[in-house]
N, C-alpha and C positions, 0 to 999 in steps of 0.2 A: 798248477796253472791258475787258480783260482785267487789262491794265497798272493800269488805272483801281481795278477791284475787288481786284490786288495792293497796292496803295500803302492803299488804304482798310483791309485787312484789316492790315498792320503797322501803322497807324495806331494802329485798334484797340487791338492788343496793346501798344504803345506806351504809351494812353492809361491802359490796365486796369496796366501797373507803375507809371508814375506817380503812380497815386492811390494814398492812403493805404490801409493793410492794418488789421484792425482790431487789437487786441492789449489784454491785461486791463487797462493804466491807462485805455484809452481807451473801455472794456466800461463800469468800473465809472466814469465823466463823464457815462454816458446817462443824462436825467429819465426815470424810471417812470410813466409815465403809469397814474392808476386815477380810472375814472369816480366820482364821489356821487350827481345827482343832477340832476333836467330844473325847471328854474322851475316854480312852477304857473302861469304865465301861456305854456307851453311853448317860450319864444322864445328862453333861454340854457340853457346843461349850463353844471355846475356840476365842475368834477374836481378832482383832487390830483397833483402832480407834486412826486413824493421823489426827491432828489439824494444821493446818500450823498456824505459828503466824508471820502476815506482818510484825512487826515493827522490827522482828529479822530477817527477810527474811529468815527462816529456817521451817522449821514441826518437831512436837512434836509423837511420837508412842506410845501407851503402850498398854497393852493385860488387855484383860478383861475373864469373863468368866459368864456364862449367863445357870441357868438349861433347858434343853431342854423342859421343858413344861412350861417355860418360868415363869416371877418372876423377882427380883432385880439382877442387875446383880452385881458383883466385881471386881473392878482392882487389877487387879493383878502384874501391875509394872509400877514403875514410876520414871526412872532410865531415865535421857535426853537421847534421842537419839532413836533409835529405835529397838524394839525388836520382835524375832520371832520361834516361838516354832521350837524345834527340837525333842523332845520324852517325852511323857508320861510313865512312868513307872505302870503297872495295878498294882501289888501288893502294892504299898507304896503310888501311887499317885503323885510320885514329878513328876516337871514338868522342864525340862531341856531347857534351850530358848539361840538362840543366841544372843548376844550382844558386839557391838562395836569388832568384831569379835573373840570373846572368847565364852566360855559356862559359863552358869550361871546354878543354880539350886533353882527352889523354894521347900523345903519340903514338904511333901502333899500337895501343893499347894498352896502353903500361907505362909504370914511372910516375914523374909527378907532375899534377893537373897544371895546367897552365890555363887563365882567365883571358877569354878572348874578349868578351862583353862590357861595356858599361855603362849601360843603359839607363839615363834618369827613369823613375818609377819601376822598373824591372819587369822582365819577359814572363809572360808564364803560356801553356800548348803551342810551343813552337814546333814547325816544322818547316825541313829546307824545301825550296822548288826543285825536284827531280834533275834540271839542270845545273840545280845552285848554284843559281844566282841570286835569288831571293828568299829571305823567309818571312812566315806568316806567323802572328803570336795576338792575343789577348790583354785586354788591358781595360781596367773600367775608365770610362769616359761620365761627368756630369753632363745631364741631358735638359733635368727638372729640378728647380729649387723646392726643397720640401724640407730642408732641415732651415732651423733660426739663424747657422752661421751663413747659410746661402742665401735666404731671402731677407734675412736683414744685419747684414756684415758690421754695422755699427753697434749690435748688440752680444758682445764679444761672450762675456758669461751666461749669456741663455742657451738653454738643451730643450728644444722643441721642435715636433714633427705638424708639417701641417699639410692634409690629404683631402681630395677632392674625389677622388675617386676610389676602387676596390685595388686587392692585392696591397695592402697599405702595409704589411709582412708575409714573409713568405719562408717555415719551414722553422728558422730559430734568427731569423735577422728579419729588421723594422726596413721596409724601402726608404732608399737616401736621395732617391732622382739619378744612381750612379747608375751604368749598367753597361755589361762586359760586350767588347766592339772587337771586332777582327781587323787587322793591322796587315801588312805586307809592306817590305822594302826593299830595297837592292842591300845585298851580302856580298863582303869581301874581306877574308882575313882579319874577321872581326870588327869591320868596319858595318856599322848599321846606319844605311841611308835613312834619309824624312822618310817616317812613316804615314801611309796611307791611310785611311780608316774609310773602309769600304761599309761601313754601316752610319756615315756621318749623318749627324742629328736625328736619328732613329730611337726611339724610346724603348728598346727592342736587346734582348741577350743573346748572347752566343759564344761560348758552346750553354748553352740551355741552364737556368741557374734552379735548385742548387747542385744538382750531381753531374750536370756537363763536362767533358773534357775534351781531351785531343782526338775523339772518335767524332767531335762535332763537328772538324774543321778539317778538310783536306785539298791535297793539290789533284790538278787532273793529270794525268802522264805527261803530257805534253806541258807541262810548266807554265800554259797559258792563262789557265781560269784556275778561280777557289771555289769549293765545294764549301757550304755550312749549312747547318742546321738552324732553327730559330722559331718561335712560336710571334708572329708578328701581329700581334693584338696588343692590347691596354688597357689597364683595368678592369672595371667589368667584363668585357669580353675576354681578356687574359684572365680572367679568375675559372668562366663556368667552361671551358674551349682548354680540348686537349690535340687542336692542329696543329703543331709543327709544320714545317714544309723544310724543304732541299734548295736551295739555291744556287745557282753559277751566277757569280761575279767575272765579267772579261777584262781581264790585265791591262789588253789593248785600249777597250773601247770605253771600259768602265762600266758597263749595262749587266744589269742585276737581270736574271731570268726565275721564275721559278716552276720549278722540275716537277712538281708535286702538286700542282693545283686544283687538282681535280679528284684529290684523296683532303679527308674532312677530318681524320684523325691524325695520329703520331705518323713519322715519318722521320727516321732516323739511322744514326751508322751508313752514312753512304761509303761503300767500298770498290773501287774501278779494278777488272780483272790487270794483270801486269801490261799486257798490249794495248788498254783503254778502250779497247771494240764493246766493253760491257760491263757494266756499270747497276752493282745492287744495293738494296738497303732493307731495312725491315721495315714495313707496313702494318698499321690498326687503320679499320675502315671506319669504326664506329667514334664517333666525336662525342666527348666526352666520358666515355668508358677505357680508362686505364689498362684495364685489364682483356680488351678485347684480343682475339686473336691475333698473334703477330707472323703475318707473313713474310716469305722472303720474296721479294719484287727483283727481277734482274729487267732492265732497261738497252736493248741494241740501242747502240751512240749511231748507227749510222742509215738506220731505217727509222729509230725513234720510237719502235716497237716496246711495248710495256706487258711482262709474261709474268704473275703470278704462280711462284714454283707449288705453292703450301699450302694453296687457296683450300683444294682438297682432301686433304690431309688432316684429323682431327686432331688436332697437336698446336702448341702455340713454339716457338722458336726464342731461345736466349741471346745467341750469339753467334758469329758465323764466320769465314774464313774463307777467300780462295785458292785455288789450287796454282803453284808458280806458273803451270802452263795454261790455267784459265779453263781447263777441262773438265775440272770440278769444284764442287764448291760441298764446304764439311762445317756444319754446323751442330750444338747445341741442342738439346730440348730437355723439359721433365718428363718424366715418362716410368707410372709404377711404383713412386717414393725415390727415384734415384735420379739421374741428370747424366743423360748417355750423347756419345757423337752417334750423327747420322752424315749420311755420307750422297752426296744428289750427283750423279754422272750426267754431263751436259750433252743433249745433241746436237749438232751442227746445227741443224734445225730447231727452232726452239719450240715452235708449232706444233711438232710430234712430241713435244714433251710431255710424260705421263708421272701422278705422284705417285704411282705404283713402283715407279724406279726407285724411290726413296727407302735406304740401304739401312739398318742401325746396325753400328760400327762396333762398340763396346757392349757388354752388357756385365752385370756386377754388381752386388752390393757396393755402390761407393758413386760417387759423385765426381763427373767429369766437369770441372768447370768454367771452361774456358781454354781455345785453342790457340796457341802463340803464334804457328808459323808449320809452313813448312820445310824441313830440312831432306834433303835428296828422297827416297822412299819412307821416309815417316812424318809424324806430326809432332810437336810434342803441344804437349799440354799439362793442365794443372789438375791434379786427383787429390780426392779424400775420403775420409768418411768419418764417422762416428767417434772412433776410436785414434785418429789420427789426422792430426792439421796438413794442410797443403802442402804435398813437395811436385813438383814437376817428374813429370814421366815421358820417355819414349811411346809413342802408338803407331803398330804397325796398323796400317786402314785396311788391308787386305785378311788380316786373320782376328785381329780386335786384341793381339797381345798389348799388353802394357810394360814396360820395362822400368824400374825406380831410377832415374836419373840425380836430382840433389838431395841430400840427405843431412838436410840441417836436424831435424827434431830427431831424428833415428836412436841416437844414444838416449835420450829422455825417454823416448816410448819402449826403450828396451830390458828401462826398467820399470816399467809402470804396468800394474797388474789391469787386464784390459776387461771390458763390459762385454758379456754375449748379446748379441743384438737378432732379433728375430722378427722374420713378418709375422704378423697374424690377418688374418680376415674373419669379420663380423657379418655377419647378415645387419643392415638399416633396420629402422623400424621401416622403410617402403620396400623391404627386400631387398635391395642389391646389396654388394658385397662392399666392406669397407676395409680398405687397408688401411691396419697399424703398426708402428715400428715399436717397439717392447723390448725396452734396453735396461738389464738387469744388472745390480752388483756384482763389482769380479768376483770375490767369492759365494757366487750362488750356491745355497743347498736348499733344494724344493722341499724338503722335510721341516723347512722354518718359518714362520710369518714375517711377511715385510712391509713396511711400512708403503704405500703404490700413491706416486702422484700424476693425476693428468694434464699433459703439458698442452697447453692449447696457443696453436700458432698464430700469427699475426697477417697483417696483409690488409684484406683478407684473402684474397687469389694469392698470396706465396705461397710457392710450393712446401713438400714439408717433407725433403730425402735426406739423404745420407748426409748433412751439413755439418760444419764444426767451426759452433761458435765460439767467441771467447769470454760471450756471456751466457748465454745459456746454452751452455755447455752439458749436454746429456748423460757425456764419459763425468765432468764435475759430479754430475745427481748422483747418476748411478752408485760412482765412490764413496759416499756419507752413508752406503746404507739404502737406497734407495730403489724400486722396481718405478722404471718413466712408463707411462702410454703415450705413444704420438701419433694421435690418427692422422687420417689423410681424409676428413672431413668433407662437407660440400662443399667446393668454392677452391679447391686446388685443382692446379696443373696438372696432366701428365695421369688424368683419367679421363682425355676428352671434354671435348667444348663443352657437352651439356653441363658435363659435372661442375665442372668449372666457373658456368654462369649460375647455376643454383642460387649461390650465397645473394645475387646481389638483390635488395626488396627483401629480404627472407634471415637476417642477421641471426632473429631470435628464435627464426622455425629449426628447418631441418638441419642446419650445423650444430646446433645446441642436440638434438635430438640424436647427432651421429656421436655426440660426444659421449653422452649418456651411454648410448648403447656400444661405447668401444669399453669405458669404467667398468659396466657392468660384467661384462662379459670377461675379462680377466681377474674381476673381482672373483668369480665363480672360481678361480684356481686355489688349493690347499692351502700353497705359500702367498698368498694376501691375503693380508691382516684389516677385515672389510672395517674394523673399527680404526682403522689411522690411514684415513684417505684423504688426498686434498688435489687442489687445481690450481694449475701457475700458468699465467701468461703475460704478453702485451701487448700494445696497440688491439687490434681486433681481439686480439686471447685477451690481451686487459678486460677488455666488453665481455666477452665471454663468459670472464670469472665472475665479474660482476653479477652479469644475468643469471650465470648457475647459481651464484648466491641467494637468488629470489625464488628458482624454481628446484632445488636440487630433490628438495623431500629428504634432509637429511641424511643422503649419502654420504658428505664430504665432514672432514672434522676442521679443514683449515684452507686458505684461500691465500694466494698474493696473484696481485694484478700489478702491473707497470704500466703508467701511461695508456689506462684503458677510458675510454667511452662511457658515460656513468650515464647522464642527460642528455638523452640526443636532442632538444628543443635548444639546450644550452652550447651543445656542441656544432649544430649548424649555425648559429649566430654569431661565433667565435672563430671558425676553423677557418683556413686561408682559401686550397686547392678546392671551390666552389664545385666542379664537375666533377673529382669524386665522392662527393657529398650526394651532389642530386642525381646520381648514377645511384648507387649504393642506397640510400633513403627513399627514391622514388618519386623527390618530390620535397619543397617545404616544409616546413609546420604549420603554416597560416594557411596552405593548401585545401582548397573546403570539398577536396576529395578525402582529407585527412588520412595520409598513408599510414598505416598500420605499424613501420618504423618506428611512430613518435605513441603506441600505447603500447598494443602486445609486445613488440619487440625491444620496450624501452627500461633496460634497470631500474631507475627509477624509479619504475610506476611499480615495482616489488616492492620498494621501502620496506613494507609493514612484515613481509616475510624474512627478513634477514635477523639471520640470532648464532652465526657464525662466525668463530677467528677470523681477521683477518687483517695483513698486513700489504698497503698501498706506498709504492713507488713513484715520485714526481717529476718529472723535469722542468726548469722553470724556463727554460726556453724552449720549450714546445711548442709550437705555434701548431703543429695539426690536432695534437690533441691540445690544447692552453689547461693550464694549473691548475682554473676552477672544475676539472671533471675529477681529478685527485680529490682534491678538496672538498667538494660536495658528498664523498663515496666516505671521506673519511668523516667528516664533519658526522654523515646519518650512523655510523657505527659508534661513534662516542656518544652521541646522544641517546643512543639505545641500549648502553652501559654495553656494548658488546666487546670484548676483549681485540684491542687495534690499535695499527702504529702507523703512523705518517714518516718514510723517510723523504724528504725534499733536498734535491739535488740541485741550488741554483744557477751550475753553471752548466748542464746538463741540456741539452735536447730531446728527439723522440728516443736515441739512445744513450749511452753512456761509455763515453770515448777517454776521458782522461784514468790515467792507470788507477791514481790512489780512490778516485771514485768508485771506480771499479771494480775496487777490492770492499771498498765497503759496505758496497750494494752486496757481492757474494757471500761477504759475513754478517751482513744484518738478514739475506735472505737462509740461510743455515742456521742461524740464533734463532730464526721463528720457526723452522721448522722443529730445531730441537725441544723449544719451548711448546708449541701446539701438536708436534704428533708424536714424541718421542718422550713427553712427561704430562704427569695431569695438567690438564689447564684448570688454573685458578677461578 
């Protein structure tokens, strides 16, 4: 018996090096799976699977469609470029998708496209009026002369921006005076009447720039009014102000109302149950904090009644869903390192409503992220985790099953030797418990030392679960060889508000301090190798690395930070989104309260303690973090003769989107680790 469970366990191990490891050419091969949308006869999902193809530096989209009790699925278009449903019609089936910003039509669903559209400047978040007769779409409008071709047209060869006021860039683009306006007009067989522009001469975005879309703009059931989103400030005010508001525009009358006035912060995803009696969005109360708890608000249309579902409820909300009969509503949250459905059952009454009724739906290692629709008794939605990109699932809401539905990546992961991924819990240095995710190489054997790096996440309030990125990629780490640590620091989700608010005013305290004590603490295990340790992040982990760089006390043998926070004196002066600056900092630097941000908490002000590797990652269209924090970080390690590389990306933002970039970010970030932990450093 013995012999028997010896020969099976080499086996094993055997079979786990045999199989392929994963590695960045074979990262960026995976189809991305992103759900569209459920038939209205609820029997097929409708999705998108983008294939980036490096040697073209470009991604490939097309739509598929898949029966809901799952089966072969069919492409349904294959037109370069990328495509994305705009309306199903139930009676006929055709299926209306935008493209290269016109409207196309497939006949019942099938066969070849036919272009309804031809619209000068081209459509983009369209949607038809529920009676369709009308659709509603996007389009930038000039508001403000700010470029040299607008304000002085006679000077044909000049490239000059000219600002009076803030927001003068925002994110990786310089403001132009253009800005996205919502449109509606009469539809007919492809005919599109004069369009309207319900936000005319408004200095004003919508759907919300830069991550807006077609969740910012919607119809009301009755085909009457438009729903949008919008943050209706300027400049200064639009820099340090995170109000959004909800508006209804009337078809009829023309008269802009807003829904939301009386809330100071975010206010967004308005969603009307199918009968229009009621009508939610998600709510932040607090103005200018980003990261404030996001409630779900449901609104009676016809008492006008305003019912906070989640007020009570220590939890902040992702994303959410109603139920076709309007009986319930299933949303999102993080919660414990992972991203589960919860499930709120409505009472007639909304007054007797308690957030005790509030259900969790899933529970699992693995990350729910987002719910599509729903079709007859289930849901389907989009799952992952660690070890495996996005495919769409069945979810019964009654028992919490999950069922695999499309199976684009399946044959890739089937051969791909996978990472054991494990929680751990730490005690803080304040006592409480800290949860870490500890994703080891597929072939673990604890009788060996491994090289352990601490992955420090971004945000800083993003969560840090079961995610699967196509950059920092855990299942990649893991595979070279690797033991990850990923705590669940101060300042994440889905441990409660408190925890949650921590971080902000306290960058370099207690998050720096959870980090420490996650390193340490698996440092103590046999198989870490406490001599080849290092710490990778960005955005806020960029900060991080940085700061441990000054405090570590020689734990770490090597560092890469992306796009991290080096000077925060240099970084307030620079950065765009004003409010989460003086949310997070607490304040100024010229402040003569002098926040504690701009010394103890500031990189920087370590200089003199940095004598460690380390390799910095840039984007030169960065505008939240701007180039010179790269630069400054790397500038003081070559002046310190300390062994350091600058890779600058200039066509790059706070991330790294284009394929062949992307590759070489993951092999210049692999060359320094093989170079500073895997051989002597010079």
């Amino acid at each position: 018996m013995k012999k028997t469970l010896l020969l099976a366990g080499v086996f094993a191990v055997s079979f786990a090096q045999a199989q392929q490891r994963m590695t960045p050419e074979l990262l960026w091969k995976l189809g991305r799976v992103s759900a569209e949308t459920i038939t209205p006869d609820g029997k097929s999902v409708i999705y998108g699977v983008s294939y980036p193809n490096v040697e073209e530096n470009s991604s490939e989209r097309n739509l598929y469609a898949i029966p809901v009790t799952g089966g072969q699925a069919t492409q349904l278009t294959s037109t370069k470029g990328g495509e994305s449903v705009v309306h199903i019609d139930k009676a006929s089936g055709n299926i209306v998708y935008l493209h290269k910003g016109q409207l196309w039509q497939l006949t019942g669903g099938k066969g070849e496209p036919k272009q309804l559209t031809n619209v000068e400047g081209g459509l983009s978040n369209v949607r038809f009026s529920p009676d369709g007769k009308h659709l509603l779409f996007s389009r930038e409008v000039l508001i403000k002369e700010m470029h040299s071709s607008d304000k002085h047209p006679d000077l044909k060869k000049a490239n000059a921006y000219v600002y009076d006021d803030l927001n003068y860039r925002h994110w990786d683009t310089w403001e132009d005076g253009k800005f996205q306006h919502v449109f509606f007009a009469t539809y007919n067989d492809g005919k599109v009447g004069t369009p309207v522009d319900i936000m005319e001469g408004e200095p004003y975005d919508t759907p919300q720039m830069p991550f807006g879309g077609k969740e910012d703009v919607i119809w009301s059931p009755d085909s009457k009014a438009i729903l949008y989103v919008s943050k209706k400030k300027y400049g200064k005010e639009y820099a340090v102000s995170t109000n959004t508001d909800i508006y209804r525009y009337d078809i009829a009358s023309g008269k802009t109302t807003n829904l939301t006035e009386d809330n100071k912060g975010y206010d967004t995803h308005p969603v009307f149950s199918a009968d229009g009696s009621k009508l939610a969005w998600l709510q932040m109360d607090e103005e200018g904090n980003e990261a404030d708890q996001n409630e779900l608000i449901v609104l009676d249309t016809k008492s006008g009644k305003k019912y906070s579902l989640t007020k009570d409820w220590d939890e902040t909300i992702n994303s959410f869903e109603w139920s076709n009969d309007g009986s319930k509503i299933w949303f999102v949250a993080p919660t414990k390192g992972t991203i589960q459905v919860y499930e709120i059952a409505l009472p007639k009454n909304l007054d007797k409503f308690s957030a005790k009724s509030i259900r969790q739906v899933t529970k699992g290692q693995f990350d729910v992220n987002g719910i599509v629709g729903q079709a007859g008794k289930e849901l389907i939605v989009s799952r992952n985790d660690m070890n495996h990109a996005p495919e769409l699932y069945r979810l019964e809401p009654k028992s919490g099953k999950l069922t695999q539905l499309t199976k684009v990546n399946d044959e890739v992961f089937s051969k791909l030797a996978k990472s054991k991924v494990e929680s751990r819990v730490t005690k803080a240095t304040d006592g409480k418990d800290l949860l870490s995710w500890v994703v080891y190489p597929p072939d673990f054997d604890p009788n060996k030392k491994y090289p352990t790096l601490l992955y420090c996440q971004g945000g800083p309030q993003s969560a840090l679960t079961q995610f699967y990125s196509y950059r920092w990629n855990l299942q990649l780490i893991a595979a070279q060889g690797y033991i990850v640590v990923a705590p669940n620091r101060r300042g994440m989700p889905g441990h409660g508000e408190e925890w949650n608010r921590q971080i902000s005013g306290d960058w370099g305290g207690q998050p720096i301090r959870d980090y420490l004590s996650a390193i340490d603490d698996v440092a103590n295990e046999p198989y870490v190798d406490k001599d080849r340790l290092g710490a990778i992040g960005a955005s806020y982990g960029g900060y991080s690395v940085f700061m441990l760089a000054g405090v570590h006390e020689g734990r770490f043998k090597t560092f890469i930070s992306h796009n991290g926070l080096f000077d925060m004196r240099s970084w307030y002066g620079t950065t765009e989104e004003m409010f989460f600056a003086n949310n997070e900092l607490k304040g100024p630097y010229w402040d003569t309260k002098s926040p504690q941000s701009y010394k103890d908490f500031n990189p920087s002000e370590y200089a003199n303690k940095w004598d460690t590797p380390i390799l910095i990652f840039q984007g030169g269209k960065d505008y939240r973090v701007p180039i010179e924090q790269g630069l400054q970080a790397y500038q003081l390690a070559q002046l310190k003769g300390i062994k350091s590389r600058l890779v600058y990306l200039p066509d790059e933002n706070h991330w790294v989107l284009q394929p062949q970039n992307a590759i070489v970010w993951q092999r210049e970030f692999f060359n320094w680790l093989d170079e500073t932990l895997n051989k002597e450093v010079n």
